[in-house]
VEXKE-651785 format. One line per field, with one value per atom (N, C-alpha, C): residue in three letters; atom name; residue number from 1; x, y negated, z negated. Coordinates in nm, 3 decimals, always signed. Atoms other than C-alpha are relative to their C-alpha. Layout:
! VEXKE-651785
type = ALA:...
atom = CA:...
seq = NUM:...
u = X:...
v = Y:...
w = Z:...
This chain:
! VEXKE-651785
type = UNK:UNK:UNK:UNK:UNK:UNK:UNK:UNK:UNK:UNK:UNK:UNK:UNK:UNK:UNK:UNK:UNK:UNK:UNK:UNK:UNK:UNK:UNK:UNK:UNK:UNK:UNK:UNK:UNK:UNK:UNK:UNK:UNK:UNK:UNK:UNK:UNK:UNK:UNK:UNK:UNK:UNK:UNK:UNK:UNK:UNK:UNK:UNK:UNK:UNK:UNK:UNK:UNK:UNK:UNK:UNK:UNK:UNK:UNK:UNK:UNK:UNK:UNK:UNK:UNK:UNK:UNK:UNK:UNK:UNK:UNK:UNK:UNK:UNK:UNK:UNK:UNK:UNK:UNK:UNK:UNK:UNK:UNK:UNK:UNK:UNK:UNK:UNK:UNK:UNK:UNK:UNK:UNK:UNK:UNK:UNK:UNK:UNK:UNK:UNK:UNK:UNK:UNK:UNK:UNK:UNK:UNK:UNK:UNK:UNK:UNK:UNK:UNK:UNK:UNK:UNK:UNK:UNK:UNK:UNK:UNK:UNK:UNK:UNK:UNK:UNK:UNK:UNK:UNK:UNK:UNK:UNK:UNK:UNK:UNK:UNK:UNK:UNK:UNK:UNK:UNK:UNK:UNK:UNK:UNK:UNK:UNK:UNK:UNK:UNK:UNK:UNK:UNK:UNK:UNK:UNK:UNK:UNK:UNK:UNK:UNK:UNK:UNK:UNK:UNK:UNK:UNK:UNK:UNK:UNK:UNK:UNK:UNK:UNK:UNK:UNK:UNK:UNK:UNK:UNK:UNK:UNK:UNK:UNK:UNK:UNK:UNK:UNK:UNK:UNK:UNK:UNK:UNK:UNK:UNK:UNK:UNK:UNK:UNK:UNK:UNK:UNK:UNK:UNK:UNK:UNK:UNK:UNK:UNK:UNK:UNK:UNK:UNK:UNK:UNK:UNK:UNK:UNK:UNK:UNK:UNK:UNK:UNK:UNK:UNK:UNK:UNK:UNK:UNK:UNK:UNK:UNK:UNK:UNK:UNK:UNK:UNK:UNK:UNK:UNK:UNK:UNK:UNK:UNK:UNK:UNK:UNK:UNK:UNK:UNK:UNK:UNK:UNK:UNK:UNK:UNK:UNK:UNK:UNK:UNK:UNK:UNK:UNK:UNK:UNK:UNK:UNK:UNK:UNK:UNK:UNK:UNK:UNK:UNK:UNK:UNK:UNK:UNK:UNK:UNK:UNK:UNK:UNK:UNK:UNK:UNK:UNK:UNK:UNK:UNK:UNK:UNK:UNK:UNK:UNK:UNK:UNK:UNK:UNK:UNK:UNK:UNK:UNK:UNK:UNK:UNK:UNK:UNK:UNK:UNK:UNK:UNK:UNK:UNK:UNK:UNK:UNK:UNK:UNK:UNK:UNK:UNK:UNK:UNK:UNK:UNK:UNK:UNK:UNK:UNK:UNK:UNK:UNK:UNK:UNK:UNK:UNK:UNK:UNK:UNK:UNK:UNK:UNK:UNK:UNK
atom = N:CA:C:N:CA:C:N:CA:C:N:CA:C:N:CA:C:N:CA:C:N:CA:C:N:CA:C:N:CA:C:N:CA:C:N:CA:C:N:CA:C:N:CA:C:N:CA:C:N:CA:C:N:CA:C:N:CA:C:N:CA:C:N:CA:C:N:CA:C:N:CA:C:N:CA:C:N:CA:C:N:CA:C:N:CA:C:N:CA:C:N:CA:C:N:CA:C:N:CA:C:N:CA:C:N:CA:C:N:CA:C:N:CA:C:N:CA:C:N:CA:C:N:CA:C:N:CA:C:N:CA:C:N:CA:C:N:CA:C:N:CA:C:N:CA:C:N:CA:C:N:CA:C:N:CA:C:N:CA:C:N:CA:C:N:CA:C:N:CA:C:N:CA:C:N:CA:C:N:CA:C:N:CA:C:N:CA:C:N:CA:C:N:CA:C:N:CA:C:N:CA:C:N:CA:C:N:CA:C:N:CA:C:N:CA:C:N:CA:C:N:CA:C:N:CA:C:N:CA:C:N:CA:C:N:CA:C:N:CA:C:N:CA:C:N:CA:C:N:CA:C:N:CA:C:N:CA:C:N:CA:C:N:CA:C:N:CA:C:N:CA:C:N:CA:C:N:CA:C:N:CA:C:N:CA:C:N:CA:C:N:CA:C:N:CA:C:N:CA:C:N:CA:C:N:CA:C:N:CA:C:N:CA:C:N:CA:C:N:CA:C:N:CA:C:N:CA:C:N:CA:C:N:CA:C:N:CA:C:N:CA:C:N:CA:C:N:CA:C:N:CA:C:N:CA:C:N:CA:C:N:CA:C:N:CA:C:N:CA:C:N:CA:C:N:CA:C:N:CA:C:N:CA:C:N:CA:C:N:CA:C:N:CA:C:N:CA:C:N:CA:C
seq = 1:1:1:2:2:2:3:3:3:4:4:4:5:5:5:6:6:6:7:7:7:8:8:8:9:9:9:10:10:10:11:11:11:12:12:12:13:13:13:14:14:14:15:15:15:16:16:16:17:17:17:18:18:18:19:19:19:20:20:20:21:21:21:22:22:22:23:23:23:24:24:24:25:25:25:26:26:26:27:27:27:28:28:28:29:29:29:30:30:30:31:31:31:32:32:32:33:33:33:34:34:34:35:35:35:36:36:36:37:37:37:38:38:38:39:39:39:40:40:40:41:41:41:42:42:42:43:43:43:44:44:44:45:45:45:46:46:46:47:47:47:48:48:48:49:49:49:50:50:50:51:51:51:52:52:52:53:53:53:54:54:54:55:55:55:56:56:56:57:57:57:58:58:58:59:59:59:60:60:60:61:61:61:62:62:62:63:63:63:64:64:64:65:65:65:66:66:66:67:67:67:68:68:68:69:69:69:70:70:70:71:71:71:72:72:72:73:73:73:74:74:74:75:75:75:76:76:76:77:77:77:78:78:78:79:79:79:80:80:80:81:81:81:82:82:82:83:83:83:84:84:84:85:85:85:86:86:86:87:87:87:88:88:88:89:89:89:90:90:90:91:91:91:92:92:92:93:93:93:94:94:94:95:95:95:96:96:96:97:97:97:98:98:98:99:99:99:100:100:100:101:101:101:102:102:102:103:103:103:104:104:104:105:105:105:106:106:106:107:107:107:108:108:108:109:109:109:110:110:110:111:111:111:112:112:112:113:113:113:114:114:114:115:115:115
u = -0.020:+0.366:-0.110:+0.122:+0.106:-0.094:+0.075:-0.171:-0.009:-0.022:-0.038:-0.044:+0.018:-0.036:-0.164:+0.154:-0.402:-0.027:+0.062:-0.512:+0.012:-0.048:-0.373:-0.039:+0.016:-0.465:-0.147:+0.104:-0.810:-0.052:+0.011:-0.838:-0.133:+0.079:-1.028:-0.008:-0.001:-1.193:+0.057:-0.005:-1.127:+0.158:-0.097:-0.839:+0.130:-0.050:-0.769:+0.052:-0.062:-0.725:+0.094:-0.143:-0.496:+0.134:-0.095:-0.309:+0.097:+0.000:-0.300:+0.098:-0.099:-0.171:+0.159:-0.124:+0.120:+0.062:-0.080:+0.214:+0.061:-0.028:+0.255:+0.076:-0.147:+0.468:+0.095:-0.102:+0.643:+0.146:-0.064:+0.739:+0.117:-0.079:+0.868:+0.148:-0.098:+1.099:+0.114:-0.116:+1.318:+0.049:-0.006:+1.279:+0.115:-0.058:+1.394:+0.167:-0.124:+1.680:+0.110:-0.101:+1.901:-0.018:-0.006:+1.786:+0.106:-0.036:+1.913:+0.154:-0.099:+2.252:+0.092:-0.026:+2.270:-0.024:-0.056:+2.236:+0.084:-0.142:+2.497:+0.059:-0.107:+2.761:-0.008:+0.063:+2.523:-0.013:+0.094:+2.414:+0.124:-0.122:+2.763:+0.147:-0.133:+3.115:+0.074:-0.070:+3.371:+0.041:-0.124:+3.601:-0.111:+0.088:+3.267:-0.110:+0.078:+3.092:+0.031:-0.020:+3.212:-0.064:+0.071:+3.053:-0.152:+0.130:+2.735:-0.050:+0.050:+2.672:+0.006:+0.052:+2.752:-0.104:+0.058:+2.532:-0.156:+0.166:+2.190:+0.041:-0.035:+2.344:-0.081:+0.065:+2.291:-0.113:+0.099:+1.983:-0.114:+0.129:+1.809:-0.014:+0.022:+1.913:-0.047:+0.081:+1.800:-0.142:+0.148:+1.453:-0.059:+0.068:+1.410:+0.052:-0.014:+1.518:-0.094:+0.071:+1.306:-0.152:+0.154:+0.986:-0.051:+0.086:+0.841:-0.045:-0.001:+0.919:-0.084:+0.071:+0.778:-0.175:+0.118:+0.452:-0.070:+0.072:+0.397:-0.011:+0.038:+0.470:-0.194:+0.098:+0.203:-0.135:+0.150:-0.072:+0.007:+0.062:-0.005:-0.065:+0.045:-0.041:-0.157:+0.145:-0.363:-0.123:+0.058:-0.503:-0.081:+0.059:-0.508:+0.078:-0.076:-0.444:+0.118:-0.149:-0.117:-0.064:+0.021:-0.318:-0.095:+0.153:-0.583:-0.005:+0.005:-0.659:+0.048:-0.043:-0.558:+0.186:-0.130:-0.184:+0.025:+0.008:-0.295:-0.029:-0.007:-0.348:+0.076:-0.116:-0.016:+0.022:-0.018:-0.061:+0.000:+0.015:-0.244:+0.049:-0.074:-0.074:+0.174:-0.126:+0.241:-0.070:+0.039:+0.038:-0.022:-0.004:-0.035:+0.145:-0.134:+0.334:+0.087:-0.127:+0.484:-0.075:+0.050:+0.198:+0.031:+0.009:+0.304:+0.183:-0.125:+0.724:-0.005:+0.042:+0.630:-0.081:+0.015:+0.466:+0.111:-0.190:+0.814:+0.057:-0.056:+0.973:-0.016:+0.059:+0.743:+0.023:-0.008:+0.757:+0.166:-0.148:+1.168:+0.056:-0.037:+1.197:-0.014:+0.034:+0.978:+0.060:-0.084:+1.173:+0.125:-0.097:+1.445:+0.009:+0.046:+1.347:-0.014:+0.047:+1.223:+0.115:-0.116:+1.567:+0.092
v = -0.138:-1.882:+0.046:-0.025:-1.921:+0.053:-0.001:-1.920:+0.154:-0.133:-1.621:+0.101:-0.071:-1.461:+0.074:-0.020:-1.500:+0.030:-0.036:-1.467:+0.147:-0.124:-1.124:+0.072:-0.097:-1.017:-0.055:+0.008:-1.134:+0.048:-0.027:-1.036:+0.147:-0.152:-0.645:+0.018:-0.063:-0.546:-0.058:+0.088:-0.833:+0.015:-0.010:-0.737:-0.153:+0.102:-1.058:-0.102:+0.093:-1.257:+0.057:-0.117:-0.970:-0.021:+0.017:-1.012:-0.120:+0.152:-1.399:-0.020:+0.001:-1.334:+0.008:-0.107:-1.086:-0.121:+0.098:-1.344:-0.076:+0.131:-1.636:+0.043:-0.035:-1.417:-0.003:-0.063:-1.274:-0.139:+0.106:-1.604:-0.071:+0.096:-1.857:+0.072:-0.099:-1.602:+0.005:-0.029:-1.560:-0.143:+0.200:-1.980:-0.033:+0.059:-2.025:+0.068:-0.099:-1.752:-0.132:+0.094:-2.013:-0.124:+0.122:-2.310:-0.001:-0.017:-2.203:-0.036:-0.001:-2.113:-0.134:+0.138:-2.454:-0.109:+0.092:-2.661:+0.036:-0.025:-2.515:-0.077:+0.106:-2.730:-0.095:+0.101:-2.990:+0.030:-0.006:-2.822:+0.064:-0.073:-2.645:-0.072:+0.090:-2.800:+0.102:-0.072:-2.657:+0.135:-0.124:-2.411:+0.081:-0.125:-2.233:+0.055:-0.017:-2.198:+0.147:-0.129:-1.828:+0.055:-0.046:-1.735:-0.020:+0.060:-1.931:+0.080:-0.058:-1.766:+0.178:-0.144:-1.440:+0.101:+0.005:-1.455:-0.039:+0.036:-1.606:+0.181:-0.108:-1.270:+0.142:-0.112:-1.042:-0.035:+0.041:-1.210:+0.027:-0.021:-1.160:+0.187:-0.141:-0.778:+0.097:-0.064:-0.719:-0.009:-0.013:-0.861:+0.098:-0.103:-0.637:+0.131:-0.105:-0.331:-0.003:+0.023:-0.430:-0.020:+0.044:-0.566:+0.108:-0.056:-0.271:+0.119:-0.097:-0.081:-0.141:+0.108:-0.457:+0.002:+0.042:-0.439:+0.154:-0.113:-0.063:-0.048:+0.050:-0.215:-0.065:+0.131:-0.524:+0.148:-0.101:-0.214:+0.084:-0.082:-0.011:-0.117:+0.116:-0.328:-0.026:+0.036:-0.380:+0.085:-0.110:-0.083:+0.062:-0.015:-0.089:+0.168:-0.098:+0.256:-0.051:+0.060:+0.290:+0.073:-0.044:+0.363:-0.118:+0.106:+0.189:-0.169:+0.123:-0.164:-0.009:+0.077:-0.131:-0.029:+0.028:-0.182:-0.160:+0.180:-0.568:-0.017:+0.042:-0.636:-0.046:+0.098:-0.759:-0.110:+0.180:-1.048:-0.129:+0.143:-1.298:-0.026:+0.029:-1.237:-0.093:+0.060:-1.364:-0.120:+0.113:-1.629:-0.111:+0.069:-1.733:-0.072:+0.025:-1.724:-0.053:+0.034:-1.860:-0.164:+0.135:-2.180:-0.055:+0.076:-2.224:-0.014:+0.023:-2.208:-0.134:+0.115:-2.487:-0.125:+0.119:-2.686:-0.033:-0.001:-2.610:-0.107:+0.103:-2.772:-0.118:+0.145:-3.060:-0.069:+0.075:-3.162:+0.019:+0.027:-3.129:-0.089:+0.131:-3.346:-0.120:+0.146:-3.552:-0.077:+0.018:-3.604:-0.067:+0.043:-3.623:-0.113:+0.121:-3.885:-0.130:+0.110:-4.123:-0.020:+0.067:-4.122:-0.070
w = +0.039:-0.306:-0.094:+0.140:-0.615:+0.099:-0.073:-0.320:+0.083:-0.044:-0.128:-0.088:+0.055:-0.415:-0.030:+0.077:-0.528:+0.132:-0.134:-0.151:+0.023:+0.004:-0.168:-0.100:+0.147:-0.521:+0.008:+0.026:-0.465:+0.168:-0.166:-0.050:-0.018:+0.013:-0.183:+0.139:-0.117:+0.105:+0.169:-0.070:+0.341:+0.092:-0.038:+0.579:+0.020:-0.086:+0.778:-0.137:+0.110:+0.376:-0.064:+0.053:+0.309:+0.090:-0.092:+0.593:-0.003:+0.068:+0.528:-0.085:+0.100:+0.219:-0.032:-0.010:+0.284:+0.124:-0.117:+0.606:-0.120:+0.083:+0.315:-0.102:+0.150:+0.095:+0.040:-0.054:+0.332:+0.082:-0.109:+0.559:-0.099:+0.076:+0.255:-0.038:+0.030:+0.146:+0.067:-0.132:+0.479:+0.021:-0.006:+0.475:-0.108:+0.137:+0.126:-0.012:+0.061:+0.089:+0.126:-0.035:+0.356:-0.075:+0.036:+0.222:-0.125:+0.148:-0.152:+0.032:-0.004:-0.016:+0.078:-0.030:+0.198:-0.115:+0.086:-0.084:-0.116:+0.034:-0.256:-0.035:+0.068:-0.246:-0.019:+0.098:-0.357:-0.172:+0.162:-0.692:-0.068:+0.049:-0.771:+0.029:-0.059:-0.795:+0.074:-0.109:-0.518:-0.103:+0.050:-0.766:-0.031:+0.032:-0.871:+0.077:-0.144:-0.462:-0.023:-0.010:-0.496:-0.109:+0.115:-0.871:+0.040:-0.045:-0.749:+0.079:-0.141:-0.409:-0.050:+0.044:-0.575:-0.108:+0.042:-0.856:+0.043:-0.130:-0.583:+0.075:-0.084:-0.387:-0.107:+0.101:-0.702:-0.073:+0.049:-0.822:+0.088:-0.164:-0.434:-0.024:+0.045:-0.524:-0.102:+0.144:-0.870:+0.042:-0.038:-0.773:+0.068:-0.115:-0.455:-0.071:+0.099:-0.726:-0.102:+0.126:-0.969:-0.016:-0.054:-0.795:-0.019:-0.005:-0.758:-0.164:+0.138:-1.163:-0.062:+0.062:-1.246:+0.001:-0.038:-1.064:-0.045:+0.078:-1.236:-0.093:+0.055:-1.520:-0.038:-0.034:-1.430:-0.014:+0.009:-1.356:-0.119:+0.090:-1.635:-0.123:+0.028:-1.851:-0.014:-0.083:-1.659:-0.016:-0.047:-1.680:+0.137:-0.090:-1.314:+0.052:-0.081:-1.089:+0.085:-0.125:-0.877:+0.123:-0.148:-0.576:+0.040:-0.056:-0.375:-0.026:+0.019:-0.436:-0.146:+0.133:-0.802:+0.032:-0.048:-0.610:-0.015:+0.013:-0.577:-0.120:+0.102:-0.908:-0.055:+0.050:-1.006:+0.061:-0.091:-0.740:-0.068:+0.063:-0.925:-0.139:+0.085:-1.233:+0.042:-0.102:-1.004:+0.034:-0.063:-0.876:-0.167:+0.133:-1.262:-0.048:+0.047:-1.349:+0.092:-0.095:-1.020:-0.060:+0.070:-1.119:-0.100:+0.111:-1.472:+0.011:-0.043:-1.323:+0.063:-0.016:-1.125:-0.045:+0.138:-1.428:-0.002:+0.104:-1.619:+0.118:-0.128:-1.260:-0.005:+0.024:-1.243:-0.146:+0.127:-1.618:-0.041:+0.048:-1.657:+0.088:-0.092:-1.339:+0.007:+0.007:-1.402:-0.128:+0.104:-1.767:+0.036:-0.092:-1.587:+0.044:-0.126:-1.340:-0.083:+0.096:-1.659:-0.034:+0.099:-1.818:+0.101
């Protein structure tokens, strides 16, 4: 997702690494949203499968509400325009922060894993 990101927030004129990009956001996404809810009743005990699944439910909806007051945010921030290519500019900041989520991941697992 880090990759997509930057492929996309760095693509400028280049259609076909734009395209690239937006495929590799777009794909994991439709992948991941079953996977989450299939392991489930691995990562949650039975009496709380209904709090769980409805909370991943309202968490998939806040984002897709929010993404886009975030990524004005991200440009005003930036001092990028909300038109034209200054639109991609909030990519690789996403690609920064999806990379240093997956540190956090790797280094509490691997913590984990030692004890």
């Amino acid at each position: 997702m880090a990759l997509a990101n930057f492929l996309f927030g760095f693509a400028g004129d280049n259609y076909w690494l734009m395209v690239l990009g937006l495929l590799l956001i777009g794909f994991p996404l439709q992948l991941v949203s079953p996977l989450i809810f299939n392991l489930l009743p691995d990562l949650a005990p039975a009496d709380r499968q209904p709090l769980v699944t409805s909370l991943c439910l309202i968490g998939f909806n806040f984002g897709s509400f929010f993404s886009p007051t975030i990524a004005e945010w991200t440009n005003h921030l930036t001092g990028k325009p909300m038109s034209g290519m200054g639109l991609a500019a909030p990519f690789p900041i996403y690609g920064v922060v999806l990379l240093l989520i997956a540190l956090i991941i790797f280094l509490a697992t691997r913590r984990h894993a030692t004890k």
